[in-house]
VMD Tcl script that builds the backbone (N, CA, C; Angstrom):
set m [mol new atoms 501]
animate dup $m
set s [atomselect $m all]
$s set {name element resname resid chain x y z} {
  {N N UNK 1 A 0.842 -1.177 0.000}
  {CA C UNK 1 A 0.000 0.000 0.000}
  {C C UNK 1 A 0.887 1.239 0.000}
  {N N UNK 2 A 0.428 2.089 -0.610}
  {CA C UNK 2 A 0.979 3.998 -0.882}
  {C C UNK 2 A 0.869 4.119 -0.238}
  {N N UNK 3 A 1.505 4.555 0.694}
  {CA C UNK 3 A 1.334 6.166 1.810}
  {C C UNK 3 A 2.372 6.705 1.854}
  {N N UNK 4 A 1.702 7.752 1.684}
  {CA C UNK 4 A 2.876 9.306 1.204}
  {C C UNK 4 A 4.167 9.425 2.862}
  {N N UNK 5 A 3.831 9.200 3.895}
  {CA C UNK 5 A 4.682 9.805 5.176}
  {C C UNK 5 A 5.592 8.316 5.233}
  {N N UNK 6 A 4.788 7.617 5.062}
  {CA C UNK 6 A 6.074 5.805 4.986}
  {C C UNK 6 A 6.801 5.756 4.160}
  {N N UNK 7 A 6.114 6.190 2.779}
  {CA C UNK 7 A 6.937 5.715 1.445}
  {C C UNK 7 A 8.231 7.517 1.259}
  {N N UNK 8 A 8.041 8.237 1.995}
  {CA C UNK 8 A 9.192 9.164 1.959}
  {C C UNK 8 A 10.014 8.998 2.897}
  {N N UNK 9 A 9.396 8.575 4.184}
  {CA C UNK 9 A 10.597 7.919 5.220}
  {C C UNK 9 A 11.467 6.765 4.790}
  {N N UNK 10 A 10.671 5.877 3.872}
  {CA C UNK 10 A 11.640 5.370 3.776}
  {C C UNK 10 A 12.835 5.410 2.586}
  {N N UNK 11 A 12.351 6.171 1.652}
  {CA C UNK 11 A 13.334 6.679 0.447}
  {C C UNK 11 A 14.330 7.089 1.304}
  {N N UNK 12 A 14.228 8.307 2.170}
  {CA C UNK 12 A 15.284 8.797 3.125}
  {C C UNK 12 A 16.253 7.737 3.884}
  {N N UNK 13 A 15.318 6.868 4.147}
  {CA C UNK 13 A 16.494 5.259 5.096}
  {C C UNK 13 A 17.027 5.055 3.896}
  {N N UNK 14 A 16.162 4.693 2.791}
  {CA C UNK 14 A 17.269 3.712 2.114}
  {C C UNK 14 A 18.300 4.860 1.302}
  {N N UNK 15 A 17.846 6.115 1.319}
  {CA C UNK 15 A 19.266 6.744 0.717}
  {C C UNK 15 A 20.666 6.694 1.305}
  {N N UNK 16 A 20.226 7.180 2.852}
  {CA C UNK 16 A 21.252 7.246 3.582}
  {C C UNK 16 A 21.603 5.966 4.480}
  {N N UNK 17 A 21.374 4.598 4.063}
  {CA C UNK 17 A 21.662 3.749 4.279}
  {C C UNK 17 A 22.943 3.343 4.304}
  {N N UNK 18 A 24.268 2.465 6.024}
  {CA C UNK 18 A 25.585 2.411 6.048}
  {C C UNK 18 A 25.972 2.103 4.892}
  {N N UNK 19 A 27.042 2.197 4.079}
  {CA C UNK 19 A 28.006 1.702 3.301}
  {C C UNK 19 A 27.664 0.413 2.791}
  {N N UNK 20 A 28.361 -0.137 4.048}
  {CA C UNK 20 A 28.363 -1.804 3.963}
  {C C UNK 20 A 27.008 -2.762 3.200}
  {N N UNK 21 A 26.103 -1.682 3.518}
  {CA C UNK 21 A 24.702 -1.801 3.074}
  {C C UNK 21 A 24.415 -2.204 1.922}
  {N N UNK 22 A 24.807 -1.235 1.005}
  {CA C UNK 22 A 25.032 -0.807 -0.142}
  {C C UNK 22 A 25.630 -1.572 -0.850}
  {N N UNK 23 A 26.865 -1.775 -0.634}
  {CA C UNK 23 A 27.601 -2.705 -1.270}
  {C C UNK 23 A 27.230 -4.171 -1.669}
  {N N UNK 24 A 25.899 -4.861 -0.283}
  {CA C UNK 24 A 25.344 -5.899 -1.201}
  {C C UNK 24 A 24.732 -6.012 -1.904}
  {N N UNK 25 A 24.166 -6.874 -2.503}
  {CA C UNK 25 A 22.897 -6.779 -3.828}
  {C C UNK 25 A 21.787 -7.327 -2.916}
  {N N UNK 26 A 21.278 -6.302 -3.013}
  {CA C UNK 26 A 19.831 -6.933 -2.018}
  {C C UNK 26 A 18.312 -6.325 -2.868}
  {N N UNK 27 A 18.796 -7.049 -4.186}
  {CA C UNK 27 A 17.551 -6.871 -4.912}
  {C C UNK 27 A 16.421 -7.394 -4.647}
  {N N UNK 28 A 16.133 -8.785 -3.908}
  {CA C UNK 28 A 14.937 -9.411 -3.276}
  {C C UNK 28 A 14.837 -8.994 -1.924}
  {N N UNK 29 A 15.386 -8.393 -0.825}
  {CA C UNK 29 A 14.957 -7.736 0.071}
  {C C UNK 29 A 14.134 -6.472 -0.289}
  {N N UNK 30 A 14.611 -5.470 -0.675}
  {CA C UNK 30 A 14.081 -4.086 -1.210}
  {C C UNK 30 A 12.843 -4.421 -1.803}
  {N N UNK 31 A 12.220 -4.864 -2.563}
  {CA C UNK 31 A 10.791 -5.335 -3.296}
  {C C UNK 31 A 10.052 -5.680 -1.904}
  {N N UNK 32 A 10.357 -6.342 -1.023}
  {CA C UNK 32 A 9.455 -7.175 0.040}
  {C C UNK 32 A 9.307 -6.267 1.377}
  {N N UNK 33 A 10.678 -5.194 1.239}
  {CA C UNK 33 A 10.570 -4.159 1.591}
  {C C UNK 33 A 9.687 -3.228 1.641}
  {N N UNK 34 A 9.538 -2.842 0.427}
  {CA C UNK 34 A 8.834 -1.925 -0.060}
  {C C UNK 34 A 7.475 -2.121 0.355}
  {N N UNK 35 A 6.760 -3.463 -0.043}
  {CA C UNK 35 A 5.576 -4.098 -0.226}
  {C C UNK 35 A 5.037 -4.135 1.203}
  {N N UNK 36 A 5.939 -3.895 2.556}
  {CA C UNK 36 A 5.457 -4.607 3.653}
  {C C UNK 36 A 5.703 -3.237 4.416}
  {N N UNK 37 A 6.245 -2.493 4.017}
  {CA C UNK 37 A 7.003 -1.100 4.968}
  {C C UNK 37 A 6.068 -0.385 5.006}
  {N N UNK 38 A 4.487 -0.287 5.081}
  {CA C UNK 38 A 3.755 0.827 5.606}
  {C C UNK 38 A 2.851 0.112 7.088}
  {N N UNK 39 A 2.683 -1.343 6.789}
  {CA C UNK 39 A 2.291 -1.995 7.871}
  {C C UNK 39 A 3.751 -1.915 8.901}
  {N N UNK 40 A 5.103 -2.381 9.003}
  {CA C UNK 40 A 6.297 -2.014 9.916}
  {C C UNK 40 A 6.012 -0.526 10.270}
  {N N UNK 41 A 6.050 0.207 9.428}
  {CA C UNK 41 A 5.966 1.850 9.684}
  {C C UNK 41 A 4.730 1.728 10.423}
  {N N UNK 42 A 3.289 1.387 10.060}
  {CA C UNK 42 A 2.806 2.072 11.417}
  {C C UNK 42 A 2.605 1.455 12.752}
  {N N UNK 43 A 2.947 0.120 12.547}
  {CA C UNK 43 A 2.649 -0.798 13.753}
  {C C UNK 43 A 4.171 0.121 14.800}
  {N N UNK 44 A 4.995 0.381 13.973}
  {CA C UNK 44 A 6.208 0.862 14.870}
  {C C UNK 44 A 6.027 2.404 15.563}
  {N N UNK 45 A 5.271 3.083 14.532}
  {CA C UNK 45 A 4.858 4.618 14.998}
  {C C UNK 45 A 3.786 4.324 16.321}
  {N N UNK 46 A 2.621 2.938 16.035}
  {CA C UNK 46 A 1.487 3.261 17.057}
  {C C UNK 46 A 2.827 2.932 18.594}
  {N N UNK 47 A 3.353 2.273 18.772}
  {CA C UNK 47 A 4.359 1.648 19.556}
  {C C UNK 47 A 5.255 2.645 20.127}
  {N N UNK 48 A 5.774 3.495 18.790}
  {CA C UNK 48 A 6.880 4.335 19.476}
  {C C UNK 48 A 6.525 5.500 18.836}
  {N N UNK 49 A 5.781 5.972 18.185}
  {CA C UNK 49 A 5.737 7.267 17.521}
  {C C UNK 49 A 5.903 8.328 18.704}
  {N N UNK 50 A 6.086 8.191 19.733}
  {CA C UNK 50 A 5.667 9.350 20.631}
  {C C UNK 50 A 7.246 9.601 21.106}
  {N N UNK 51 A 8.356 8.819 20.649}
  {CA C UNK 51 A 9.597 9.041 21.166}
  {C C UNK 51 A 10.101 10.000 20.031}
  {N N UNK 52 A 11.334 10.815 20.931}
  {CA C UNK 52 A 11.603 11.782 19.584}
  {C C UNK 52 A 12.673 11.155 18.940}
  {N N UNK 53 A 13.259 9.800 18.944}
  {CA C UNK 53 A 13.986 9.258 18.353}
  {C C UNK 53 A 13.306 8.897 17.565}
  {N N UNK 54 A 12.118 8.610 17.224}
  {CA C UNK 54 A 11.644 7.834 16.461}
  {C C UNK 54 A 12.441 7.265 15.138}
  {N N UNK 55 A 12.287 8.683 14.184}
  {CA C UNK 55 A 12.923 8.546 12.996}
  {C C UNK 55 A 14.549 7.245 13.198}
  {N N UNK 56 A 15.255 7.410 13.929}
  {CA C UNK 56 A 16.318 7.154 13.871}
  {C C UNK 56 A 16.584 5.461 14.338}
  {N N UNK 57 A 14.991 5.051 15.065}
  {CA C UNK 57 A 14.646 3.829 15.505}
  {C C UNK 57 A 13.874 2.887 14.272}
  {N N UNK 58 A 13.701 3.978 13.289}
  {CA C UNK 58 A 13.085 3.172 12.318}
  {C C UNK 58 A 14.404 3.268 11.621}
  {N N UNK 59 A 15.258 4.019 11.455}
  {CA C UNK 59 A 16.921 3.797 10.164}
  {C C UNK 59 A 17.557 2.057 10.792}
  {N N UNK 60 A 17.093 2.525 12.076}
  {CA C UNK 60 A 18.589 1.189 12.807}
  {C C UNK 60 A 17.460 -0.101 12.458}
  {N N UNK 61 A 16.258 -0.305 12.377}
  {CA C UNK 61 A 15.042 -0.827 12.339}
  {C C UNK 61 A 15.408 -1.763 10.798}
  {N N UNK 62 A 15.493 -0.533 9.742}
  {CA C UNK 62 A 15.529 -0.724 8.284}
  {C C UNK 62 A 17.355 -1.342 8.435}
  {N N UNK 63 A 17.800 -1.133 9.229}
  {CA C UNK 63 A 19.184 -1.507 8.323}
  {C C UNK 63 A 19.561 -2.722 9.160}
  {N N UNK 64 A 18.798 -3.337 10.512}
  {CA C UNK 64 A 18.833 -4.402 11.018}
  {C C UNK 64 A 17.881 -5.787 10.409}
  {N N UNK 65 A 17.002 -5.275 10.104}
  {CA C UNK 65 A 16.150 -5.616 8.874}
  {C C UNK 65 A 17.461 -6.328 7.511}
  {N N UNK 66 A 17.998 -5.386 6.632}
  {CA C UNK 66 A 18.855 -5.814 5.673}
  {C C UNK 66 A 20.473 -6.499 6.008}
  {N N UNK 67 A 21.104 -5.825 7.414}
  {CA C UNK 67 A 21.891 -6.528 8.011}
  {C C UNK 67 A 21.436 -8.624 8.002}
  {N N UNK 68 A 20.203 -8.585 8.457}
  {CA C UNK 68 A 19.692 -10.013 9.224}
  {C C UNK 68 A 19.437 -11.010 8.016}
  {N N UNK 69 A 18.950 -9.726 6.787}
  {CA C UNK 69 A 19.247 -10.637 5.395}
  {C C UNK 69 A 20.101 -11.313 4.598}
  {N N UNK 70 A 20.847 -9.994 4.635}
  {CA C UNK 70 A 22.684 -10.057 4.456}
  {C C UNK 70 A 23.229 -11.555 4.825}
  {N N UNK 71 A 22.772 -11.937 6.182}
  {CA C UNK 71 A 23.352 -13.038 7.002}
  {C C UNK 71 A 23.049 -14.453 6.557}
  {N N UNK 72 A 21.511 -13.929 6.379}
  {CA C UNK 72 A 20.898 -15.701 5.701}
  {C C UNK 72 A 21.737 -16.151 4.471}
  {N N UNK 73 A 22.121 -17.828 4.725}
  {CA C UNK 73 A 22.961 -18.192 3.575}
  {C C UNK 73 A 21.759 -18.360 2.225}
  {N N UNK 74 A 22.867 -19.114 1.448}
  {CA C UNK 74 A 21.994 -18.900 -0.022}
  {C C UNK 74 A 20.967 -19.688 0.121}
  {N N UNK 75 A 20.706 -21.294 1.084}
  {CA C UNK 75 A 19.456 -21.443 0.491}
  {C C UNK 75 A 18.482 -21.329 1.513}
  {N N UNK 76 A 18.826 -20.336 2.238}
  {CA C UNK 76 A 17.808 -19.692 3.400}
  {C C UNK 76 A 17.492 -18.516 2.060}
  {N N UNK 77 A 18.080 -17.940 1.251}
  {CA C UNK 77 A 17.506 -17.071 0.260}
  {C C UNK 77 A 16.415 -17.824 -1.215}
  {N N UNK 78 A 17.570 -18.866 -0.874}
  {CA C UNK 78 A 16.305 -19.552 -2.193}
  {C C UNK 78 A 15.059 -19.547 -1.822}
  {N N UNK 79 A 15.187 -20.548 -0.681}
  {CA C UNK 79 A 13.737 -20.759 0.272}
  {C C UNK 79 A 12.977 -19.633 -0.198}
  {N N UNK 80 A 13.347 -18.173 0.273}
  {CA C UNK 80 A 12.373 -17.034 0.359}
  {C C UNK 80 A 11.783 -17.339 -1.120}
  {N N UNK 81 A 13.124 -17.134 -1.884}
  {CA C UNK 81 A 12.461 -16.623 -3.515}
  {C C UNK 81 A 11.406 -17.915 -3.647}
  {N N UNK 82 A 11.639 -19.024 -3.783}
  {CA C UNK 82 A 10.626 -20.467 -3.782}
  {C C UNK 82 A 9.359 -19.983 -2.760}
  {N N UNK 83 A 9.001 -19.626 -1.368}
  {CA C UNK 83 A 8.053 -18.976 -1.144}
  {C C UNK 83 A 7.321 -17.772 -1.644}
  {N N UNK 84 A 7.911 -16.717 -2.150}
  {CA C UNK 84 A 7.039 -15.997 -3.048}
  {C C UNK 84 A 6.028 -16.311 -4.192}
  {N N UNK 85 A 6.761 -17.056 -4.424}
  {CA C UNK 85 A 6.470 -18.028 -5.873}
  {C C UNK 85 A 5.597 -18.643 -5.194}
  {N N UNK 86 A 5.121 -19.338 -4.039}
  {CA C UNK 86 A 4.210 -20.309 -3.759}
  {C C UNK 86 A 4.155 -19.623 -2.275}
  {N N UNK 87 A 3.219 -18.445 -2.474}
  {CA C UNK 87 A 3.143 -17.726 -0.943}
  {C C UNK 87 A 2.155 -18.252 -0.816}
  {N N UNK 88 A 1.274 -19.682 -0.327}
  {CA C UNK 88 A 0.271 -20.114 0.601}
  {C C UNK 88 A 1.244 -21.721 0.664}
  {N N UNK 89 A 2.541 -21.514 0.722}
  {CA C UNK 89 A 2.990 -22.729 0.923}
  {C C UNK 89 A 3.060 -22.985 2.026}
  {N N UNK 90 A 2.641 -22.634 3.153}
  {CA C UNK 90 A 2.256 -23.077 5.042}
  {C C UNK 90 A 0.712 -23.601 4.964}
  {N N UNK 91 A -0.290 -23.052 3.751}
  {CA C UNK 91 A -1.624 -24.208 3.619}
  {C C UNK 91 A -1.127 -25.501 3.239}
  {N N UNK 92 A -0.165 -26.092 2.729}
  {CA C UNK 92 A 0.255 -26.898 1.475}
  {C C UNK 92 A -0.457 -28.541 2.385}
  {N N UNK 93 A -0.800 -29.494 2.326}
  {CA C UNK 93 A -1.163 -30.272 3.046}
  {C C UNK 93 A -0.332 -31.330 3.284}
  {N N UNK 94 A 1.061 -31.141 2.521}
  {CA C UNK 94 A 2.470 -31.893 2.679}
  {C C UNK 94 A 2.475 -30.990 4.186}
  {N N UNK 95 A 2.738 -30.401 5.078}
  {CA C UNK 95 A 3.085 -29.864 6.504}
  {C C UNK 95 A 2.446 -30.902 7.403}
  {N N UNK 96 A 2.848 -31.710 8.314}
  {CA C UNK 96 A 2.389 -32.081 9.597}
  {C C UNK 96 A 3.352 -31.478 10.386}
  {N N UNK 97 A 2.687 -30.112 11.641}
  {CA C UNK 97 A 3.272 -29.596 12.334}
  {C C UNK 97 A 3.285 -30.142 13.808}
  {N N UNK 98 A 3.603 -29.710 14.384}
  {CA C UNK 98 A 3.053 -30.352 16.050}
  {C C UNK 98 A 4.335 -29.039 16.807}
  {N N UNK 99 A 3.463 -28.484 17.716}
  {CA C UNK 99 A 4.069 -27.376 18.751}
  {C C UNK 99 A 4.842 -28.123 19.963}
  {N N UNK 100 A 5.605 -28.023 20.853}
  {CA C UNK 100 A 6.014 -28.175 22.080}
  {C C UNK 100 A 6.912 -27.579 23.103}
  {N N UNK 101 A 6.856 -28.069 24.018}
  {CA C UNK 101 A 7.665 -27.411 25.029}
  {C C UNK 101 A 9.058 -27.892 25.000}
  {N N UNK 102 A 10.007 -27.113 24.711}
  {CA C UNK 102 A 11.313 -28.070 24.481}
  {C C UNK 102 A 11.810 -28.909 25.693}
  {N N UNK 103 A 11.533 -27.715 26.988}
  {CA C UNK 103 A 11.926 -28.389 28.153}
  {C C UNK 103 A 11.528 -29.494 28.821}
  {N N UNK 104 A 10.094 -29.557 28.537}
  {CA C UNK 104 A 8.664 -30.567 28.753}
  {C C UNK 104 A 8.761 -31.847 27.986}
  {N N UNK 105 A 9.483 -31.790 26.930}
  {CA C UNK 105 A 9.657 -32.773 25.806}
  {C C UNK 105 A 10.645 -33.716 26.019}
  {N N UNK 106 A 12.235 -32.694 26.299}
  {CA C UNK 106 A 13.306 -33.617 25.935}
  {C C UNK 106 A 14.234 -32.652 26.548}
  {N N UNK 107 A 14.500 -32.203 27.857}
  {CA C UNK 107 A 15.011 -31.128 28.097}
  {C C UNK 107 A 15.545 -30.103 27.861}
  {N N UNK 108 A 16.349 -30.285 26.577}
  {CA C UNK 108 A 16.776 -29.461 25.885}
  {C C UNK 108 A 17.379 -29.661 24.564}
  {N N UNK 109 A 17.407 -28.318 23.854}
  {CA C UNK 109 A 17.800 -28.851 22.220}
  {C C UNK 109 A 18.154 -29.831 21.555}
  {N N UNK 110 A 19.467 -30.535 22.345}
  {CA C UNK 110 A 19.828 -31.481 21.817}
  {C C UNK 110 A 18.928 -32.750 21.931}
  {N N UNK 111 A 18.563 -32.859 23.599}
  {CA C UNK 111 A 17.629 -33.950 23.479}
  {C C UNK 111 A 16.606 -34.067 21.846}
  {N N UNK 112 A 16.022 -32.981 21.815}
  {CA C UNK 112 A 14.879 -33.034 21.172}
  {C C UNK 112 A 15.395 -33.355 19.713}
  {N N UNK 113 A 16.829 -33.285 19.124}
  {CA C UNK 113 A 17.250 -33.443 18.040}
  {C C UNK 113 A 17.500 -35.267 18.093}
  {N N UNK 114 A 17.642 -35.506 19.260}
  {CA C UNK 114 A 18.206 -36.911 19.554}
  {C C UNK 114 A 16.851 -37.645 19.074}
  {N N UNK 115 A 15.144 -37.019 19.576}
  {CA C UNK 115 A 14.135 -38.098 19.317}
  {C C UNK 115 A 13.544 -37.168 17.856}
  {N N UNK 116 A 14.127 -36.798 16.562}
  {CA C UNK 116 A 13.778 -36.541 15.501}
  {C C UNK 116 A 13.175 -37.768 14.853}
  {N N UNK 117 A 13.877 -38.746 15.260}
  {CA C UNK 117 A 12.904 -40.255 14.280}
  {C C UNK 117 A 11.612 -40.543 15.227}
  {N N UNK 118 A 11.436 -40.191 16.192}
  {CA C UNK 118 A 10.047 -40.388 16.862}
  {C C UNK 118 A 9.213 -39.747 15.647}
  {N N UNK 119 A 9.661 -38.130 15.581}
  {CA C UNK 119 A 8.812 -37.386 15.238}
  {C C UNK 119 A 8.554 -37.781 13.749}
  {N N UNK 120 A 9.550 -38.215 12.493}
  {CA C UNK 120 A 9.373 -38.548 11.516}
  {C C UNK 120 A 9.097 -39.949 11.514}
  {N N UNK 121 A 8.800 -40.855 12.604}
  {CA C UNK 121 A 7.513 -41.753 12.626}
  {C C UNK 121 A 6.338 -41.402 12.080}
  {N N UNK 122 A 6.297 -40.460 13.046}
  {CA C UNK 122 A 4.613 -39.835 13.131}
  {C C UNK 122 A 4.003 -39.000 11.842}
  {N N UNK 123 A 5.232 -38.757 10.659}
  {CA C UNK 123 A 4.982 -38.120 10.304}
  {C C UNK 123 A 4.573 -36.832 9.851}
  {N N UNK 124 A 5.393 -36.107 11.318}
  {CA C UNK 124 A 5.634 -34.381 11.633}
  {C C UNK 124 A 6.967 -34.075 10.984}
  {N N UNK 125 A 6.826 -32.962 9.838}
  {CA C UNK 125 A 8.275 -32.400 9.232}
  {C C UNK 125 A 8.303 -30.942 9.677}
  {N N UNK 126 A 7.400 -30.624 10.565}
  {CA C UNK 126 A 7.544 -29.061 11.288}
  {C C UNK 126 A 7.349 -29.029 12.747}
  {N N UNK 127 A 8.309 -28.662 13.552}
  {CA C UNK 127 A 8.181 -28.371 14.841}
  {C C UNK 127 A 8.383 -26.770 14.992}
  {N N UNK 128 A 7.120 -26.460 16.043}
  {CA C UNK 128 A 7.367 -25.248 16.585}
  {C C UNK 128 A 7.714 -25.253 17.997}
  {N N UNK 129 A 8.950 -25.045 18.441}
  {CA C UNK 129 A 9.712 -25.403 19.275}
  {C C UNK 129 A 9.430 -24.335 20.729}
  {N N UNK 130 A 8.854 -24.198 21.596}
  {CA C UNK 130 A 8.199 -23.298 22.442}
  {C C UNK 130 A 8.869 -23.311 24.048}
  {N N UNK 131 A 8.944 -22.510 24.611}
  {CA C UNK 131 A 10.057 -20.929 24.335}
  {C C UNK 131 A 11.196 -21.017 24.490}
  {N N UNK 132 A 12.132 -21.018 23.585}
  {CA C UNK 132 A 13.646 -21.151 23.703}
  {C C UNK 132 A 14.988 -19.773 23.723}
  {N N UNK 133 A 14.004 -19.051 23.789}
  {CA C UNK 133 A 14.521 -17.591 23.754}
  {C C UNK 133 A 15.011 -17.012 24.909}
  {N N UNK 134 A 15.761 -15.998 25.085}
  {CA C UNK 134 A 16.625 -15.759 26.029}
  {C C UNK 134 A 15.084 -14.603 26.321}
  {N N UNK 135 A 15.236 -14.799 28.374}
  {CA C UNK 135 A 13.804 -13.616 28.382}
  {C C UNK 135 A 14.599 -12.967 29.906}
  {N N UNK 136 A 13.933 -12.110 30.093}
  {CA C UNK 136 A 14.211 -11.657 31.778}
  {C C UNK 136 A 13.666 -12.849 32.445}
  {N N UNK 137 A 14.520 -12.579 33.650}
  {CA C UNK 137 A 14.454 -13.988 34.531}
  {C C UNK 137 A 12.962 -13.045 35.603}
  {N N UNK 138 A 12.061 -12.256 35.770}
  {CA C UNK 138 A 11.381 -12.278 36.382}
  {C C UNK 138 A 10.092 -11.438 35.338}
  {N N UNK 139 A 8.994 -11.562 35.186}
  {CA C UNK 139 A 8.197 -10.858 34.145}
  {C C UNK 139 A 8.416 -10.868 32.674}
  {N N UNK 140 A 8.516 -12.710 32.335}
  {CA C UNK 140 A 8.793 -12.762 31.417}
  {C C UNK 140 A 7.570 -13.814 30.653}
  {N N UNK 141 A 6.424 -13.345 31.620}
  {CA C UNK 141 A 5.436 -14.216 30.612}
  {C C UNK 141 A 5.528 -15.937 30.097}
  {N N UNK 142 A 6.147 -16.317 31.121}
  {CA C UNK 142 A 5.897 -17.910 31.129}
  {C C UNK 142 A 7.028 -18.247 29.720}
  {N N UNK 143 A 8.084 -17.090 29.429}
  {CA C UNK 143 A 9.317 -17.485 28.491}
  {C C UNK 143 A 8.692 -16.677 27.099}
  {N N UNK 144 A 7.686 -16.097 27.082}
  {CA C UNK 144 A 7.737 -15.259 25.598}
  {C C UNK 144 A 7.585 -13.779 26.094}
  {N N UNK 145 A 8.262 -13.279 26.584}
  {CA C UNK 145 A 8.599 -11.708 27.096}
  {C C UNK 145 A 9.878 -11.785 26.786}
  {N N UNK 146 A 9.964 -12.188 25.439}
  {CA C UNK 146 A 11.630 -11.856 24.717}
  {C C UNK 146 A 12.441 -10.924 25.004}
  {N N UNK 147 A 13.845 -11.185 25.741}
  {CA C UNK 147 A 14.732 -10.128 25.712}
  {C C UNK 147 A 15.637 -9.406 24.644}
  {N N UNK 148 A 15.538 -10.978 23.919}
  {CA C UNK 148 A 16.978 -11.086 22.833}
  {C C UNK 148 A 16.508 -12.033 21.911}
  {N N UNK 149 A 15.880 -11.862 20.670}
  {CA C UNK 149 A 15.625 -12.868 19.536}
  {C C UNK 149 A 16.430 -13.128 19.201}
  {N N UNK 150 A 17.711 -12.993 19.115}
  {CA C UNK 150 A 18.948 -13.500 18.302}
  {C C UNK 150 A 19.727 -14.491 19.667}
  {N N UNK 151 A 19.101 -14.697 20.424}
  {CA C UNK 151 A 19.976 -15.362 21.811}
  {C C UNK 151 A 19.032 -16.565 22.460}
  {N N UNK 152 A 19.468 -17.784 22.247}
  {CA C UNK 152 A 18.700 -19.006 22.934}
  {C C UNK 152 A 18.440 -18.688 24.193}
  {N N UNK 153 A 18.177 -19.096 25.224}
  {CA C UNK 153 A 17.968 -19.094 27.015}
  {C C UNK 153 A 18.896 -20.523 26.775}
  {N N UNK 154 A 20.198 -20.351 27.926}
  {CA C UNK 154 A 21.674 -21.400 27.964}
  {C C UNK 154 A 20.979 -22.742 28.575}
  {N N UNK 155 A 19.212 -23.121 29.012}
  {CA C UNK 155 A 18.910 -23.875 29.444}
  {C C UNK 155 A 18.674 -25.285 28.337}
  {N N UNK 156 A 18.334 -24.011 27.193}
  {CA C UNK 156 A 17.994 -25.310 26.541}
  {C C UNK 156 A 18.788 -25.933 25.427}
  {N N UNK 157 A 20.071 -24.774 25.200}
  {CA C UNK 157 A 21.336 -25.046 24.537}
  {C C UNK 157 A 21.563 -23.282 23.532}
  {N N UNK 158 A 21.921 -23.683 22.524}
  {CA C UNK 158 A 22.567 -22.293 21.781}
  {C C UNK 158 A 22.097 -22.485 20.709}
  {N N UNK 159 A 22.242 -20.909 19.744}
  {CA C UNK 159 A 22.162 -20.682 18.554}
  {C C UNK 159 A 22.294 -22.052 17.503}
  {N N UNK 160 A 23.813 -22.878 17.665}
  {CA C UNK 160 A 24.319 -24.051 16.910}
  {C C UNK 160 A 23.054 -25.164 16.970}
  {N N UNK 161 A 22.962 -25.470 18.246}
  {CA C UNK 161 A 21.765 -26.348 18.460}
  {C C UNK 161 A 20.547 -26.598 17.883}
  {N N UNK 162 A 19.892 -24.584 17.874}
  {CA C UNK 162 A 18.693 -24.548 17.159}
  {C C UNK 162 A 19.001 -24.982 15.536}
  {N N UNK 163 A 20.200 -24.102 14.781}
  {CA C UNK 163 A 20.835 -24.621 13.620}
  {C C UNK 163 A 21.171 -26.237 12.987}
  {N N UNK 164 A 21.266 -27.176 14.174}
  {CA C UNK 164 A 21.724 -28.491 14.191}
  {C C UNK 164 A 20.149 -28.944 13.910}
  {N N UNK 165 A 18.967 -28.740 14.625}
  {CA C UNK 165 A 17.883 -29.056 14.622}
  {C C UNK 165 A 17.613 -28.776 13.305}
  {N N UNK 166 A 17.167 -28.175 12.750}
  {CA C UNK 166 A 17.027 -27.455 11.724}
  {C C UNK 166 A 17.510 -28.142 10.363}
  {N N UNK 167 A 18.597 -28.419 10.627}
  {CA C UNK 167 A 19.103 -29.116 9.198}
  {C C UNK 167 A 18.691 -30.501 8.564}
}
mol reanalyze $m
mol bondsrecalc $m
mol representation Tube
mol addrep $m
């Protein structure tokens, strides 16, 4: 969607966007960018519009955003481009998901990588793995009062772990 105050804020981010920025080719970020940046813009204004940083929380916002892209290897990028192409591929009826508690399950990461042939018994190729995130240790909503999305909680193992699962 157009809107004139998003779609000039963000010409301004992406002009003056770091260096390093620049230098990659991030021709499939920028399009999905574009397409999704007035819903980010206002869900972030109703949230923080009232700080006078604002502007400068949405630059670090936009360039943590293309930084986090930057990072994904190539076929964490294919993936995306193959989901565009087939954006209702989470209806697809190839998915048997099943949610759990990692700690409740198998104590921790590794356990739960250890009983993967249970799960491809059953015929589950998606786990949503519930809460493994690093949170404050008091008012943290039963583990989803996220402190740090980029940081496991050391209970149930690390970054590698979730990555090991995964593959």
């Amino acid at each position: 969607m157009y809107e004139q105050a998003s779609h000039a804020l963000l010409n301004e981010i992406l002009a003056g966007l770091r260096p390093e920025i620049g230098k990659f080719r991030l021709r499939h970020f920028y399009p999905r960018l574009g397409a999704n940046f007035y819903a980010i813009y206002s869900l972030f204004k109703l949230l923080y519009g009232d700080r006078p940083d604002f502007k400068q929380q949405m630059v670090r916002l936009v360039e943590t955003l293309a930084l986090r892209y930057m990072e994904r290897t190539p076929a964490l990028r294919k993936s995306d481009l193959a989901r565009e192409v087939h954006y209702n591929w989470f209806l697809s009826q190839k998915w048997v998901a099943m949610t759990l508690y990692c700690d409740r399950f198998a104590d921790n990461l590794q356990g739960l990588r250890e009983r993967l042939p249970y799960f491809q018994e059953l015929g589950v190729n998606m786990l949503h793995v519930m809460p493994i995130l690093d949170c404050p240790p008091e008012n943290n909503d039963g583990g989803y009062a996220v402190r740090d999305f980029r940081k496991i909680d050391a209970r149930y193992g690390n970054l590698e772990d979730v990555e090991a699962l995964a593959a």
